[in-house]
N, C-alpha and C positions, 0 to 999 in steps of 0.2 A: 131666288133662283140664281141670280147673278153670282151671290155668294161662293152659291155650291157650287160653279162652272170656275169662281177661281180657283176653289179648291183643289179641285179636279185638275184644273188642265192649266193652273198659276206655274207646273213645273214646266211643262211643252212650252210655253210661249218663254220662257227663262230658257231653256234649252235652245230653242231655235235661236234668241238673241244671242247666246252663247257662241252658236255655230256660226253666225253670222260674224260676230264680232272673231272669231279665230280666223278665217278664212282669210281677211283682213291684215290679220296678224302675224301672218303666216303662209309664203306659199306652197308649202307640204302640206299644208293639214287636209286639204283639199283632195290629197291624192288618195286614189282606190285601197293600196296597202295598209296606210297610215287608218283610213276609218276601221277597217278590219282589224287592224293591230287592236284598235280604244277598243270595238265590240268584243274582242277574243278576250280581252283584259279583262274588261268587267263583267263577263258572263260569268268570272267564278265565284264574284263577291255576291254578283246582281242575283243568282240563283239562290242564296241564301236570306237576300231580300225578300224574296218575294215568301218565302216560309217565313220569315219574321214579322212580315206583315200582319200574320196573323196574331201573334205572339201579342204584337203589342197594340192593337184593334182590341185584342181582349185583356187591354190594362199591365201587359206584364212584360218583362224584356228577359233579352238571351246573350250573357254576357258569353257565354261560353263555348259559342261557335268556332271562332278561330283555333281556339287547343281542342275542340274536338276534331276539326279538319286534320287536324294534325296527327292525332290518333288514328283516326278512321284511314285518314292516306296512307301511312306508315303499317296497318294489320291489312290492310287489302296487298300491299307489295309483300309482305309477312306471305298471306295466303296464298298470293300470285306464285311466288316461288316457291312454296311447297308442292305444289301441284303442276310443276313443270314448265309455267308460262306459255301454254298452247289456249286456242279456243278456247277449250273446257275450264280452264284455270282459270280465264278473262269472268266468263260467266258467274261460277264459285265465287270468285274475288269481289265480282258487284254485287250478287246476293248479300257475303257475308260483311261486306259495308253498307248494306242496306239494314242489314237486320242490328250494326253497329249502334248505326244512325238513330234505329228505332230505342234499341236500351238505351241509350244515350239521353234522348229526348223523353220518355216515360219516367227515368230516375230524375230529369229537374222537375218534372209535369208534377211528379206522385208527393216530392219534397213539396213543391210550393200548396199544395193540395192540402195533400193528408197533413204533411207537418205543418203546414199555418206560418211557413215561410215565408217572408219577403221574396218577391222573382229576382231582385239584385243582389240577395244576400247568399240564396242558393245558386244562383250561376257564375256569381266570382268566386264560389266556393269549387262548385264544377268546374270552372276554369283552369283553376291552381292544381285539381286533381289532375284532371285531362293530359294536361302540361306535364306534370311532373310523370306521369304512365307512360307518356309518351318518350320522356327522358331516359326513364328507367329501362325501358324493353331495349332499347337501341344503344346503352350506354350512353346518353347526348351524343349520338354520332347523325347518320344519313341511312336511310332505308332507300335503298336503292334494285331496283326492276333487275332483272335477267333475262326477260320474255325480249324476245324482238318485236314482238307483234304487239305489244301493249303500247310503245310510244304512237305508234301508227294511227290510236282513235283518238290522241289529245291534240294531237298536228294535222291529222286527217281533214279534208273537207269533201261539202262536197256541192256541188254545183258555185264552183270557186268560192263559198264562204264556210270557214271552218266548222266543224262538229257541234265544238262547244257553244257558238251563235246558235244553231239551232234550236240544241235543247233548250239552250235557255227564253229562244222564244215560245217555244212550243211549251213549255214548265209556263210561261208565263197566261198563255190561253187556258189551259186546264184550271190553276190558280182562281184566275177571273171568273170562271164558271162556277167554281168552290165557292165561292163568294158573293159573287152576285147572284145565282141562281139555284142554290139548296137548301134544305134548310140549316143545316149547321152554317155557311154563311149569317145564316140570320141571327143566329143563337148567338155566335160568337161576338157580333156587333150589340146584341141587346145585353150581354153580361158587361162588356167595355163600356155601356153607356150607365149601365143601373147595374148592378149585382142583384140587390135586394128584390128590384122588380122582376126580373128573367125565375130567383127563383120562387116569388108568388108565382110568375107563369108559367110551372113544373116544369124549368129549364133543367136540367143533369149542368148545373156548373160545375162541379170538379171537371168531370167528363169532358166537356166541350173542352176545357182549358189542356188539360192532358191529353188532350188530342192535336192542340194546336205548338206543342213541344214538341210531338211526333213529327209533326208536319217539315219542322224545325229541323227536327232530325234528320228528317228524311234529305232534304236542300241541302244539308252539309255533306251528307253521304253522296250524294251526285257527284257534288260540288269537288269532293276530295277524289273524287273516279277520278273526274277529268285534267285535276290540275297534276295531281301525282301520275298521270298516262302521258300528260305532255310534257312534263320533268323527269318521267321517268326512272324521279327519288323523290323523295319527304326530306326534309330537315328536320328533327327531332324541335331547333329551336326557335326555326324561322318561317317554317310552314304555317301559314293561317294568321300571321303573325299580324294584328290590328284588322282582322276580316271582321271580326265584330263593330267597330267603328264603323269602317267605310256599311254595313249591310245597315247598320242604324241610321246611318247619314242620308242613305238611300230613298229608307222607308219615311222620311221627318220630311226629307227634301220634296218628295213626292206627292204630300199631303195630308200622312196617316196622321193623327192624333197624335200626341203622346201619352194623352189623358185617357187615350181608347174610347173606342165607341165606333167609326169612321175611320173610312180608310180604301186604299186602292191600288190594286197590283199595277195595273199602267203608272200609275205614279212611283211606283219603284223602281220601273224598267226605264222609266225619264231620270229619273235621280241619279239610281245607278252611272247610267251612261253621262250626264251631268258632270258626273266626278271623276267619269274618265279621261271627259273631253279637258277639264280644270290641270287633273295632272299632266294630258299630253302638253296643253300649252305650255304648263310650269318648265317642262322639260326640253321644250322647242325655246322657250325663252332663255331658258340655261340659267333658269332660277332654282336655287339649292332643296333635293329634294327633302333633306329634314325640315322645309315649310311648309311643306304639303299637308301636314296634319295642322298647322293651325289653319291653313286654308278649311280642309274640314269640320276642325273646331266652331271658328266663325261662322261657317254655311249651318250648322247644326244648331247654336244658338239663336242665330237668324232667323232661323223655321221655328222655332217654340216660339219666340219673338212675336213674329205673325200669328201666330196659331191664338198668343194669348190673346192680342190687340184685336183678333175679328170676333174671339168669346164673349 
């Protein structure tokens, strides 16, 4: 039982020390703005977390989130401005990045499936598509909004904490209940643990698994609402651009396996935030941000690390 309580909540008690130790470090970090800045931040990466979590609970990863961001934010402003940028366009626009999301995540799902693909060999492959689609429709330029009303819900808040904190707590409730209390939560953890066993126990693995791409999909389809509504453009080559890192860092930092089997959306949303708090200090310290990914690097190693030495 001890074990499993570190598992669980080894990220919160790293977290709180973290907080502790910045406040220390720092007397902005403390202030109301600044924590709202780190939550705004990492709601875009942390919402993708929490769909990956499932991903890799059942054995498999998702290289290819960040180029699909990119794609997905760049055809929702596509849509947005064909349709006038009013209300009605807003709606259209997150439908048909919803429904991006969905082919998006059903084409890695049905590769890894049906084709008998490795999940890293298919989604760097995805990746490189995504990216290059992305390049292609927009000339490597910027896809950039016309609506006035669309920056309005990525800067918006509302009972002084922004939009995107929201969702992404309230994606993270629903998540937890996917999870802990249906049965596809179950499935998807009994095929990460055993394959072989889930399907003597007429588990639908393909199924489950293609399902939890969608899910995938779906987090990045949000994810790409919200950040292209509060930039108001895409970058054809900078949008999304290592969101796959930091949402694996997230999910490893948090607790999930990488072996699959186990796993926990609170530990995404600790992790997540984890690596917001890491950057802000880097950045209050006036420590150069191309170190920021081997910061990540190391915290990522660190977690299989642990993960191996408690198996």
């Amino acid at each position: 039982m001890k074990k499993l309580n570190y598992e669980r909540y080894g990220s919160l008690f790293i977290l709180i020390l973290l907080f502790i130790i910045s406040s220390i470090a720092s007397p902005y970090f403390l202030q109301l703005q600044n924590i709202l800045n780190i939550l705004r931040q990492v709601s875009y990466t942390g919402i993708i977390a929490l769909g990956m979590t499932f991903v890799i609970i059942g054995g498999g990863i998702d290289l290819s989130v960040g180029s699909m961001t990119a794609l997905v934010g760049g055809i929702i402003i596509l849509v947005l401005n064909h349709f006038g940028g009013g209300i009605g366009a807003i709606i259209i626009s997150i439908l048909f990045g919803l429904l991006l999301g969905i082919i998006g995540g059903t084409i890695n799902g049905l590769l890894i499936t049906k084709g008998r693909i490795a999940p890293f060999i298919v989604t760097l492959g995805t990746m490189a598509i995504f990216r290059s689609l992305t390049l292609y429709i927009i000339s490597a330029g910027e896809f950039r909004s016309k609506s006035e009303i669309f920056p309005s819900i990525g800067m918006g808040s509302f009972l002084f904490i922004p939009i995107p904190i929201w969702i992404f707590i309230g994606l993270a409730i629903v998540f937890h209940i996917i999870l802990n209390n249906t049965r596809y939560g179950r499935y998807i953890c009994a095929i990460g643990s055993n394959e072989k066993v889930a399907q003597y126990a007429a588990i639908n693995v393909d199924r489950v698994r293609v399902i939890s791409y969608i899910i995938v999909g779906i987090s990045v389809a949000i994810s790409s609402f919200l950040l292209s509504s509060r930039l108001n453009s895409i970058s054809s080559s900078n949008a999304g651009l290592n969101f796959e890192l930091d949402a694996i860092s997230a999910v490893v930092i948090g607790g999930t396996s990488m072996a699959g089997g186990s796993g926990y959306i609170s530990g995404a949303v600790f992790g997540a935030i984890l690596l917001g708090i890491i950057n802000n200090m880097l950045n209050m310290l006036g420590v150069s941000p191309y170190l920021q990914g081997t910061v990540k690097g190391l915290l990522i190693i660190g977690a299989v690390l642990l993960q191996r030495g408690k198996r």
